[in-house]
TORPA-4810 file (N, C-alpha, C, O; in nm, 3 decimals):
<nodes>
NODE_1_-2.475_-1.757_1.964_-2.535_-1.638_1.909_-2.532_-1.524_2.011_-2.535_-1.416_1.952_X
NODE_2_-2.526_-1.511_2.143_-2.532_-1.469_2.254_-2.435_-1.360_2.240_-2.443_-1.237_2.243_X
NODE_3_-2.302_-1.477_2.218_-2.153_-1.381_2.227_-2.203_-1.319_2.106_-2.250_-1.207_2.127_X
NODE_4_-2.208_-1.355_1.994_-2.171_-1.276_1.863_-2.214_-1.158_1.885_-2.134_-1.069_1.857_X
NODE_5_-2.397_-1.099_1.960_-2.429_-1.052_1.943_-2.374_-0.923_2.038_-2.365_-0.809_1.993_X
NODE_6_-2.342_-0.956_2.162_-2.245_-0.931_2.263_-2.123_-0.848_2.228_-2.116_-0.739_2.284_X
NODE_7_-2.034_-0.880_2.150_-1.952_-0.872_2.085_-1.990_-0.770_1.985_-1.900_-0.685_1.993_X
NODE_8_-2.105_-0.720_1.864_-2.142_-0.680_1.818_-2.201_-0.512_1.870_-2.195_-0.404_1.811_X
NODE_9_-2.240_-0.538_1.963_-2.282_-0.436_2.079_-2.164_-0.373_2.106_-2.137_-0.257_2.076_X
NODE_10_-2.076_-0.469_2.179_-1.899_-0.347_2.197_-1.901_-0.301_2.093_-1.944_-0.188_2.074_X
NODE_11_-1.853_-0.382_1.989_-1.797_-0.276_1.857_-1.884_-0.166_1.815_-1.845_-0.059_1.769_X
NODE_12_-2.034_-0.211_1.839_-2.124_-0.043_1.809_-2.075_0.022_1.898_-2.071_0.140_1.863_X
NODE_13_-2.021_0.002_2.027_-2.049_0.118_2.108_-1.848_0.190_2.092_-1.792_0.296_2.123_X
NODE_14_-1.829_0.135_2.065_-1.621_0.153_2.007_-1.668_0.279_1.896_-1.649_0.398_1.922_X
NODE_15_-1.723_0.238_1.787_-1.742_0.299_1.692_-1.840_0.400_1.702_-1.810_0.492_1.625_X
NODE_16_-1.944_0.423_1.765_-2.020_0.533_1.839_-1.959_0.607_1.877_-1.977_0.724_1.844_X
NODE_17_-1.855_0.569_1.968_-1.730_0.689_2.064_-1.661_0.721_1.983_-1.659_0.844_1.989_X
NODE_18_-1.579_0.677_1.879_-1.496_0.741_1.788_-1.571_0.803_1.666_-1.506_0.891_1.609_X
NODE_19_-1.694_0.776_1.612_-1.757_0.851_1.572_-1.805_0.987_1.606_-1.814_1.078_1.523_X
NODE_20_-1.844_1.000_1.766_-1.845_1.127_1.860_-1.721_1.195_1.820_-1.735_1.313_1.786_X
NODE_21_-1.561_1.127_1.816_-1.461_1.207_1.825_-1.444_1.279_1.687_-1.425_1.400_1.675_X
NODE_22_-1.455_1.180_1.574_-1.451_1.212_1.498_-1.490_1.359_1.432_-1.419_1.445_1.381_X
NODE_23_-1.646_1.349_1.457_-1.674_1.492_1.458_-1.665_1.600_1.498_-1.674_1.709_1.441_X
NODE_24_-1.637_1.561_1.642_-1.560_1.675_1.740_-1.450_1.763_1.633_-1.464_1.876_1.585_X
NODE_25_-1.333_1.659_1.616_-1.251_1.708_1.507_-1.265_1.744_1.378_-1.176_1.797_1.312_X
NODE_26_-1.406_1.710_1.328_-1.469_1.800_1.188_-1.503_1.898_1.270_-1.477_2.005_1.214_X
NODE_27_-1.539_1.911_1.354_-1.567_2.059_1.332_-1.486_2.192_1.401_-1.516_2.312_1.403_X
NODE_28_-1.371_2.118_1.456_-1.258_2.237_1.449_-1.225_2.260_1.332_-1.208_2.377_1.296_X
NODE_29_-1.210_2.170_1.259_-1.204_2.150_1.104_-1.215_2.247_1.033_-1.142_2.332_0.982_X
NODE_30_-1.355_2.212_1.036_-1.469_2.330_0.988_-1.443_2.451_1.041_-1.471_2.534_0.954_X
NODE_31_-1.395_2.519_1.162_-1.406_2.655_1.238_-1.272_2.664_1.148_-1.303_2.745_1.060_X
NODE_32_-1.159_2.629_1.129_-1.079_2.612_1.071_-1.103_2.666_0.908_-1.033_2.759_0.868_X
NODE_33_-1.194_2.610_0.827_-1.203_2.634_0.703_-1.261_2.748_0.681_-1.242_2.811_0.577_X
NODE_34_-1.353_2.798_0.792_-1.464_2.906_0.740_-1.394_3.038_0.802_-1.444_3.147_0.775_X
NODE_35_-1.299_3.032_0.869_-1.204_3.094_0.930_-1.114_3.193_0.785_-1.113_3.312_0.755_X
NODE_36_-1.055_3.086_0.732_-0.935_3.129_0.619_-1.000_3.075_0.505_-0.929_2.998_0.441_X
NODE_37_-1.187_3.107_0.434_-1.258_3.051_0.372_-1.191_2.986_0.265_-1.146_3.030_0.159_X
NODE_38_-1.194_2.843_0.329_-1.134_2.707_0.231_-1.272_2.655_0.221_-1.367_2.683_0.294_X
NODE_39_-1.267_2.566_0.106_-1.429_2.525_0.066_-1.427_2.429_0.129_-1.315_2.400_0.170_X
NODE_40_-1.528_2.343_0.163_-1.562_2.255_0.278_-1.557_2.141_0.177_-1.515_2.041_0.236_X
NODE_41_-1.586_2.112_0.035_-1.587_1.973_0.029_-1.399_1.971_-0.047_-1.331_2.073_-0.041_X
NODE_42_-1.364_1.886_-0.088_-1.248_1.842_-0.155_-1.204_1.689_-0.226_-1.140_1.592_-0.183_X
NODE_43_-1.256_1.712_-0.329_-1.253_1.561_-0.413_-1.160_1.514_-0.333_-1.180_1.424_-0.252_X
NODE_44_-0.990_1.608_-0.363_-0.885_1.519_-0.386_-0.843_1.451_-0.232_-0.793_1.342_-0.203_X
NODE_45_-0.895_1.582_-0.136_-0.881_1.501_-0.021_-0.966_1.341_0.007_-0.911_1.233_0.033_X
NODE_46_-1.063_1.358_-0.002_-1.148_1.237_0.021_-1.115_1.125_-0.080_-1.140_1.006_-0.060_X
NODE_47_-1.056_1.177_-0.192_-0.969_0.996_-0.231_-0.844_0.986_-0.187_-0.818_0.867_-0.170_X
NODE_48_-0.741_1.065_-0.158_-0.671_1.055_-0.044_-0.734_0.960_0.095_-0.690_0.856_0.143_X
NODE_49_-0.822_1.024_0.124_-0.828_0.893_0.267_-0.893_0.800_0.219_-0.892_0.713_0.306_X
NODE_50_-0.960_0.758_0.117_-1.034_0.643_0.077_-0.928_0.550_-0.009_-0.950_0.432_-0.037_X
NODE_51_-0.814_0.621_-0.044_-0.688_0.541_-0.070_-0.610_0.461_0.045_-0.584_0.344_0.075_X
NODE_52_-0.590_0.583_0.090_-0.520_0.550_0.224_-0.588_0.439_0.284_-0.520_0.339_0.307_X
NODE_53_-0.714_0.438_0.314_-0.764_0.308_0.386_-0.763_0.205_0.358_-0.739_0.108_0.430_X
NODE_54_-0.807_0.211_0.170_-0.800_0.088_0.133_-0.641_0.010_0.142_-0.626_-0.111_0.162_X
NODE_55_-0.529_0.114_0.120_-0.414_0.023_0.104_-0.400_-0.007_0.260_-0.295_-0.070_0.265_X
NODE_56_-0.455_0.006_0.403_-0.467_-0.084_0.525_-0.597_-0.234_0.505_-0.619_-0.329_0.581_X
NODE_57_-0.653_-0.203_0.385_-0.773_-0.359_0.417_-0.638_-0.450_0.340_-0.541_-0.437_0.267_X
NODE_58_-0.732_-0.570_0.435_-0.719_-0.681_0.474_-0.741_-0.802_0.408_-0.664_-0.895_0.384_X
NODE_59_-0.919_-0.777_0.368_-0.972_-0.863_0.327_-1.059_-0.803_0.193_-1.173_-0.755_0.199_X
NODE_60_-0.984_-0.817_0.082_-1.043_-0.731_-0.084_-1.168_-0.768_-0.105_-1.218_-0.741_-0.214_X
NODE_61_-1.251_-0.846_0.004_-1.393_-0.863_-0.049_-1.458_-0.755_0.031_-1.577_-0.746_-0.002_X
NODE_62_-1.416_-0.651_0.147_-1.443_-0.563_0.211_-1.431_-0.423_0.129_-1.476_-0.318_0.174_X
NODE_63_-1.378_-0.431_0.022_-1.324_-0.278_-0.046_-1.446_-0.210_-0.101_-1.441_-0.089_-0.121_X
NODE_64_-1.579_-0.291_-0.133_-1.677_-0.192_-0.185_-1.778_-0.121_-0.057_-1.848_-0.020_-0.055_X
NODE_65_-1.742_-0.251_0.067_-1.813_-0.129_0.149_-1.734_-0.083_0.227_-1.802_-0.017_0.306_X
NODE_66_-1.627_-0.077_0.256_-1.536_0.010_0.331_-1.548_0.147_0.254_-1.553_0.249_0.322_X
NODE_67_-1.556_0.158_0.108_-1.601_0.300_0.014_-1.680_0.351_0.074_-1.681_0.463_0.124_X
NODE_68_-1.796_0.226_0.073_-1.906_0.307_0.124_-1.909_0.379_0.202_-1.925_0.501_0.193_X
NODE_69_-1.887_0.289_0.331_-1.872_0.330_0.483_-1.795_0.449_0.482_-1.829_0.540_0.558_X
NODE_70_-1.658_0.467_0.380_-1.582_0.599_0.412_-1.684_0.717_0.335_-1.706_0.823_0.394_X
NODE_71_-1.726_0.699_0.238_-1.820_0.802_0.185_-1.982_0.845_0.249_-2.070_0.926_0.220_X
NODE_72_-1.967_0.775_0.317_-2.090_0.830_0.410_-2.074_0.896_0.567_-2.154_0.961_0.635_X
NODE_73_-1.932_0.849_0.593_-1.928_0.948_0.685_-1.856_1.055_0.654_-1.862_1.143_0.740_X
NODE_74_-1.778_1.083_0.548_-1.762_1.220_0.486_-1.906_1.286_0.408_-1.904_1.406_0.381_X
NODE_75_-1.990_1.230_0.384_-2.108_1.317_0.354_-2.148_1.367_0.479_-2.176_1.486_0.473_X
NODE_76_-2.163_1.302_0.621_-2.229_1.329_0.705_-2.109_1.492_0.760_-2.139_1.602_0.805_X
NODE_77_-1.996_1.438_0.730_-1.910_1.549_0.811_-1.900_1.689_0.743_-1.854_1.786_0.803_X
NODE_78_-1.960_1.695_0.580_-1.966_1.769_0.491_-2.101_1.871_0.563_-2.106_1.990_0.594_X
NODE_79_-2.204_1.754_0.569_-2.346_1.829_0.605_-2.298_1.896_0.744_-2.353_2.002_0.775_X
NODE_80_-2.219_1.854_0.813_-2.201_1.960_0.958_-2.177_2.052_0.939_-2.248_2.149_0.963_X
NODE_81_-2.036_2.053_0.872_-1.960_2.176_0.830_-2.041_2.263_0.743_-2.024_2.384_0.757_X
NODE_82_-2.128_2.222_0.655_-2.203_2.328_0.576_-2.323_2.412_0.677_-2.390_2.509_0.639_X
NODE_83_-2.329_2.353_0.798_-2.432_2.392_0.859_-2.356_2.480_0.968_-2.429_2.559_1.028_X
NODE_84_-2.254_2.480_0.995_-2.170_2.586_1.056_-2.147_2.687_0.977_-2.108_2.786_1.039_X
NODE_85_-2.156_2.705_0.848_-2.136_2.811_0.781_-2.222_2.941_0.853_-2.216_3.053_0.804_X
</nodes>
């Protein structure tokens, strides 16, 4: 249980850092959209990458929360960008 948990800890902290980056890059994004006023949300983009991801899983019992997981951090990157407005 030691390792698992061990192990569990890296991957938060992997995904913490690329989460940091992530946003970094929403919000050039964003300086980007409000710049040449493009609207900040976009259906078609966000099933675009929620396509895209799913055709990389692995394991099809992962596909309802990998949605998730992708739709919540595009809400979160939505709420930035609306707050840079």
């Amino acid at each position: 249980m030691d390792q698992l948990e061990k192990e569990l800890k890296e991957v938060d902290l992997i995904l913490m850092k690329l989460f940091q980056k992530r946003m970094k890059i929403v919000s050039k994004i964003a300086d980007y959209k409000i710049r040449n006023n493009i609207a900040i949300q976009d259906k078609n983009r966000e099933q675009v990458v929620i396509e895209r991801s799913l055709q990389r899983l692995k394991n099809e019992c992962d596909k309802k929360y990998i949605i998730s997981f992708l739709q919540s951090m595009m809400k979160i990157s939505k709420e930035m960008q609306e707050k840079m407005k």
